[in-house]
C-alpha positions, 0 to 999 in steps of 0.5 A, a space after each residue: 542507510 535509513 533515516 531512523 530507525 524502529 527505536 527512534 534513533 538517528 541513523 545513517 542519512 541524517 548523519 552529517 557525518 556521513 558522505 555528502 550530507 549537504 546532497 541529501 540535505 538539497 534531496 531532502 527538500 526537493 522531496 518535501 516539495 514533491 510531499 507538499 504538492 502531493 497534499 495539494 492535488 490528491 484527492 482527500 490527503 491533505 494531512 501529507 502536507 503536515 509538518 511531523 516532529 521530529 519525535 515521531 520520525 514518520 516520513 521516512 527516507 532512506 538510501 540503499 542498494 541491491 547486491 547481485 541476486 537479492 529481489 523483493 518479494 510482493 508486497 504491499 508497503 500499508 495495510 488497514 489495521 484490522 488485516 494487521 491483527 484483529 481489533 486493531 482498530 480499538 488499540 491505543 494509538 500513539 499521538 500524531 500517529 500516522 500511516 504510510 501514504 504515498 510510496 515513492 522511490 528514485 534510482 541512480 544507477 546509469 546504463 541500465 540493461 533491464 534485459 541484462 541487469 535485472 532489477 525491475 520494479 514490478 507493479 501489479 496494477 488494477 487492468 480497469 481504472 477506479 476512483 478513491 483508490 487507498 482510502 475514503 472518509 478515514 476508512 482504508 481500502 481492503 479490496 476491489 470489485 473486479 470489473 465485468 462486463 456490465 460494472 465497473 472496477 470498484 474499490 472495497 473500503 473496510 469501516 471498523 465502527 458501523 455496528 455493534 451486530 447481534 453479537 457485538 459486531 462492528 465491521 462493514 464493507 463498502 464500496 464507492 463508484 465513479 460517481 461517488 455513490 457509497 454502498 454497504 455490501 452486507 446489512 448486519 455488521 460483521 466480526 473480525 475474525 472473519 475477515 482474518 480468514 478472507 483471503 480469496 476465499 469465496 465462502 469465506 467472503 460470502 459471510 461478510 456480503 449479502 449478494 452472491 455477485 459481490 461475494 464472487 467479485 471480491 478480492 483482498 488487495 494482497 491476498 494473505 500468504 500462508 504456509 501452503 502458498 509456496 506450494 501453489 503456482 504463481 499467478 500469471 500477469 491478471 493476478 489471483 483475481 483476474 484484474 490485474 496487469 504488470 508493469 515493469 519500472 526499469 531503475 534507470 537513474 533519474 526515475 522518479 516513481 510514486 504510489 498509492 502505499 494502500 493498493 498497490 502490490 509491487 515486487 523487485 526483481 533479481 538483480 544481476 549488479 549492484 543496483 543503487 536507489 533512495 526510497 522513501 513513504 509520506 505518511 498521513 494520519 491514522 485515524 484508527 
């Protein structure tokens, strides 16, 4: 029951034909507070608190439920345009055009059995904290420095435009400390062929930084699934990198969870009964 859909169309939750619409009306505002106190407090988002026409349809909303056995595989809900398809970042964008920001979902179910029910939200989340997570001076987060035992976890922004290198490269990777010191990781810009090949490959990251070290530590938020992936076995709680661990949301009714759309991989468990929730994203602008 979504509040649009992909054409534009009204659909089910803005219909005042439909259930109790002056509920989801009192909903509505109540998360349009939440939106705006989020522009407020986060750091560097104050485009979230931009009123969006009602032509471009971008903070989305929607009720759903769960049937017995469905689950969500890991995912993230954003990525930067240049992971999406190569040169993105070059394409003509719609005006006003916006990115999925802040993911936030609340649960109605009562008297949830987590051990008996099922259905968790499972987030992968970094072990070590960071700062500037999702995106930096209009640049999107691709990856982390996984933490070691002398340096700390540091977040990998990913910057289109920095070039052109010998052969017309323009992408440059970045990170960020806590505090608040940039530094390029590669001194020639790069292509983005290259960068499509990622994933954890660390030869492949070898060509887009200059130091070993970094090369060694660098991973992709969500490494990119292939043919081949369902062969592999799953990674444990520490994630392909090492730097993760899991956190598991119980869809209790009254739950309000709320995250970083960018840099959080989460996934949904099986559920053994009909699980009911509203879900929704806050966008902010697209640069790029």
């Amino acid at each position: 029951m979504p509040s649009f859909l992909s054409s534009g169309k009204d659909f089910g939750f803005v219909d005042p034909a439909v259930g109790n619409f002056a509920a989801r009306q009192q909903f509505k505002a109540r998360m349009a507070a939440v939106k705006a106190e989020l522009a407020n407090q986060l750091q560097d988002r104050p485009s979230l608190a931009n009123d969006i026409s009602y032509e471009t349809k971008t903070h989305e909303i929607q009720y759903l439920h769960y049937r017995p056995g469905a689950q969500v595989f890991r995912h993230v809900d954003e990525k930067h345009v240049e992971l999406k398809r190569p040169n993105g970042s070059r394409l003509k964008k719609k005006p006003g055009a916006t990115r999925r920001s802040v993911t936030w979902l609340v649960y109605l179910n009562d008297d949830w059995d987590a051990r008996n029910d099922g259905g968790q939200l499972r987030l992968h989340e970094r072990a070590q904290p960071s700062t500037h997570v999702g995106a930096l001076d209009r640049n999107l987060q691709v990856g982390w420095l996984r933490a070691t035992g002398k340096d700390g976890e540091q977040p990998v922004f990913l910057d289109p435009f920095r070039g052109p290198g010998p052969e017309g490269e323009t992408c440059v990777l970045y990170t960020c400390d806590a505090g608040g010191s940039k530094r390029d990781l590669s001194r020639e810009p790069f292509s983005n062929a290259v960068l499509q090949k990622t994933g954890g490959d660390k030869s492949v990251a070898s060509l887009m930084m200059d130091d070993p070290a970094d090369a060694r530590r660098f991973h992709l938020i969500d490494a990119p699934k292939t043919v081949a992936s369902k062969f592999l076995p799953s990674p444990g709680p520490e994630g392909e990198d090492g730097g993760e661990r899991v956190r598991e949301i119980v869809p209790q009714a009254g739950t309000l969870v709320l995250f970083d759309s960018v840099s959080l991989p989460h996934e949904v468990l099986a559920t053994k009964r009909l699980r009911y929730g509203l879900q929704g994203w806050f966008h902010e602008q697209l640069y790029y």
